[in-house]
Backbone bond lengths (Angstrom), bond angles and torsions (degrees), N, CA, C in turn:
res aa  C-N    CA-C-N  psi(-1)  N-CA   C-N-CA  omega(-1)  CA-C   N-CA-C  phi
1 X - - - 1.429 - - 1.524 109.60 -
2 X 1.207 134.60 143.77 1.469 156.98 -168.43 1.682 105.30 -86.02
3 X 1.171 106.53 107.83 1.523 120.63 169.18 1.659 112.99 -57.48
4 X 1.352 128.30 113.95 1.420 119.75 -177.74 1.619 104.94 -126.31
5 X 1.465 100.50 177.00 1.561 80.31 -166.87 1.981 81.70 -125.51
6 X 1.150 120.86 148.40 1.327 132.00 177.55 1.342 115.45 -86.72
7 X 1.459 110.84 176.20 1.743 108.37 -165.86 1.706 103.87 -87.64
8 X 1.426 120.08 12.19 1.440 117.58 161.72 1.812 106.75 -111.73
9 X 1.257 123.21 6.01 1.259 120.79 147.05 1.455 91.19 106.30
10 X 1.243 131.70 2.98 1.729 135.95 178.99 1.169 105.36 -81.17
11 X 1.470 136.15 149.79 1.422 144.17 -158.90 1.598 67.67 -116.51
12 X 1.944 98.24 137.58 0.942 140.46 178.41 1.841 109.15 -110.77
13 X 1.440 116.61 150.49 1.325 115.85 167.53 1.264 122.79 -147.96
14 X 1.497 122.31 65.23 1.312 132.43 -161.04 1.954 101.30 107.07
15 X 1.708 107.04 -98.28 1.245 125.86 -174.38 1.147 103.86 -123.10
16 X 1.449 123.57 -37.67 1.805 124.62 174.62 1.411 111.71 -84.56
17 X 1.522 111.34 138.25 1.126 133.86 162.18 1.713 105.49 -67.82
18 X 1.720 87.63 151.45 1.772 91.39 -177.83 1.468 111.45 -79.97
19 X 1.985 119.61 -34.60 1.038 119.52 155.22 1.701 134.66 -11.28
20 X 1.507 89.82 -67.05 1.745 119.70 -179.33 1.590 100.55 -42.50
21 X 1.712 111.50 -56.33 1.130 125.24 -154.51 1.539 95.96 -68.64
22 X 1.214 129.69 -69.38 2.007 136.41 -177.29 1.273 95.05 -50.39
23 X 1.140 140.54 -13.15 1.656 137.07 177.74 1.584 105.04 -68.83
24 X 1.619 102.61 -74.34 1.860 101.87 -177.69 1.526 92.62 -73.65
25 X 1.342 146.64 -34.54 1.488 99.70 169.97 1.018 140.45 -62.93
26 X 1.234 129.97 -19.31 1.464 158.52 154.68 1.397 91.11 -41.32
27 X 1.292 114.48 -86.68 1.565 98.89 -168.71 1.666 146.79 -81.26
28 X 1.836 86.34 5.56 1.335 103.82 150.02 1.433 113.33 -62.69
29 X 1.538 115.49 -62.91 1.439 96.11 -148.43 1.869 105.12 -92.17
30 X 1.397 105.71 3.50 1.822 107.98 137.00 1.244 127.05 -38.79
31 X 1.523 114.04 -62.96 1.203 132.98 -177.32 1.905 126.82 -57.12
32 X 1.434 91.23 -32.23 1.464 120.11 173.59 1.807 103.65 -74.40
33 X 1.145 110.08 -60.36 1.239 124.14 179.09 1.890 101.25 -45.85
34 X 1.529 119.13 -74.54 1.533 92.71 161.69 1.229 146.58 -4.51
35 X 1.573 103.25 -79.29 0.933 127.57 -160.51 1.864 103.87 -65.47
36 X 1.380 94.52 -37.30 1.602 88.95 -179.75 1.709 129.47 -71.51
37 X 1.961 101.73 -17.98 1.338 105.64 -163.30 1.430 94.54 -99.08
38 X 1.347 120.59 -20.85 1.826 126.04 177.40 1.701 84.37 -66.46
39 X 1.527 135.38 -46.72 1.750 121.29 -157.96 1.601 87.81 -61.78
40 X 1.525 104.62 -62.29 1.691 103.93 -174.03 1.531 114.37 -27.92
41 X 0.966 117.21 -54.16 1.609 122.28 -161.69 1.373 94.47 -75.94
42 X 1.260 132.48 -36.49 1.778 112.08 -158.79 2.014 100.22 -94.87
43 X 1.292 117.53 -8.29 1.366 125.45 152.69 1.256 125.13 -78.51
44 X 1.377 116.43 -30.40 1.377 117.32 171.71 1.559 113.96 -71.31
45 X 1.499 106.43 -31.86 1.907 117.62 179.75 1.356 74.45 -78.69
46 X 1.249 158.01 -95.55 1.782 139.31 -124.48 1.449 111.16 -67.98
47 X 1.440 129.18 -22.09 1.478 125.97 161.85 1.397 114.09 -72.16
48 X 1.411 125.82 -6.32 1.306 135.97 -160.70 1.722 91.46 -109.69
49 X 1.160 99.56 -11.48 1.854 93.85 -165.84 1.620 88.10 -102.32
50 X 1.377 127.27 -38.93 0.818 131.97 -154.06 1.845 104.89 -65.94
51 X 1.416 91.72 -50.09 1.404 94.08 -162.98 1.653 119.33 -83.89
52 X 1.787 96.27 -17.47 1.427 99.01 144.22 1.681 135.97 -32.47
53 X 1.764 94.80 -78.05 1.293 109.14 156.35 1.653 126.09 -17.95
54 X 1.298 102.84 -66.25 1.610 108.48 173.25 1.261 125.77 -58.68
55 X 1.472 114.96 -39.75 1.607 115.56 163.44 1.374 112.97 -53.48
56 X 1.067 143.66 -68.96 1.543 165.50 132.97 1.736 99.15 16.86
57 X 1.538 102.23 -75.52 1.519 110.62 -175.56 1.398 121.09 -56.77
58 X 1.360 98.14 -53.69 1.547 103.21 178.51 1.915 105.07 121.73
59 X 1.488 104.79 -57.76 1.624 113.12 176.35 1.399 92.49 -127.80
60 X 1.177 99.22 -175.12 1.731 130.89 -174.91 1.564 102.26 -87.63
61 X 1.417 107.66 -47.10 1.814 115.78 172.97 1.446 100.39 -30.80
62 X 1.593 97.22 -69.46 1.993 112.44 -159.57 1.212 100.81 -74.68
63 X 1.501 130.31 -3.98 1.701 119.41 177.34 1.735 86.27 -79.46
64 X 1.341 112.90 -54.41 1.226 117.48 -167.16 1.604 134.99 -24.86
65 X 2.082 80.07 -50.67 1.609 99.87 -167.06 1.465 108.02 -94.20
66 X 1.479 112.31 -11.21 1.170 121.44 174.26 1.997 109.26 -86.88
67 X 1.007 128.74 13.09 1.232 133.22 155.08 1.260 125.36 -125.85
68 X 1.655 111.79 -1.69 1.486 100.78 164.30 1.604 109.22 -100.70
69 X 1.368 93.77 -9.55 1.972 93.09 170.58 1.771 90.98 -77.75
70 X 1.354 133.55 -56.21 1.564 94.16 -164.42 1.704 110.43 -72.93
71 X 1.351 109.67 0.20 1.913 98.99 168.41 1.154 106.87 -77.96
72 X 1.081 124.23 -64.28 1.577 122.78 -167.97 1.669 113.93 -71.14
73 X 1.457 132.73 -38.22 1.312 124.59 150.29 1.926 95.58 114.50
74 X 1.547 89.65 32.24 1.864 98.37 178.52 1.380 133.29 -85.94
């Protein structure tokens, strides 16, 4: 399709402006960007819990048995 430019000087492409178009990509890959730095952070808090845990426990055994006693309720 043929890029035209309209009588307010905006490049046209069919019925959509190209403007329109860098707008929702723009705030798509905003939106992406979120979503990816909130995953970062809530993995970065579960390695942070984790290794807590291990200080706390002492070994990996007693982290072990100390989370299947609060699953199972022993």
């Amino acid at each position: 399709m043929e890029k035209t430019i309209n009588s307010n000087g905006i490049k046209v492409r069919g019925s959509e402006s190209v403007g329109f178009e860098n707008l929702v990509q723009g705030s798509s890959q905003f939106g992406i960007g979120i979503i990816l730095t909130l995953a970062a952070l809530v993995g970065i808090w579960g390695v942070a819990c984790l290794i807590g845990g291990m200080a706390k426990s002492g070994s990996l055994i007693e982290m072990g048995r100390g989370f299947l006693t609060a699953v199972i309720g022993m």
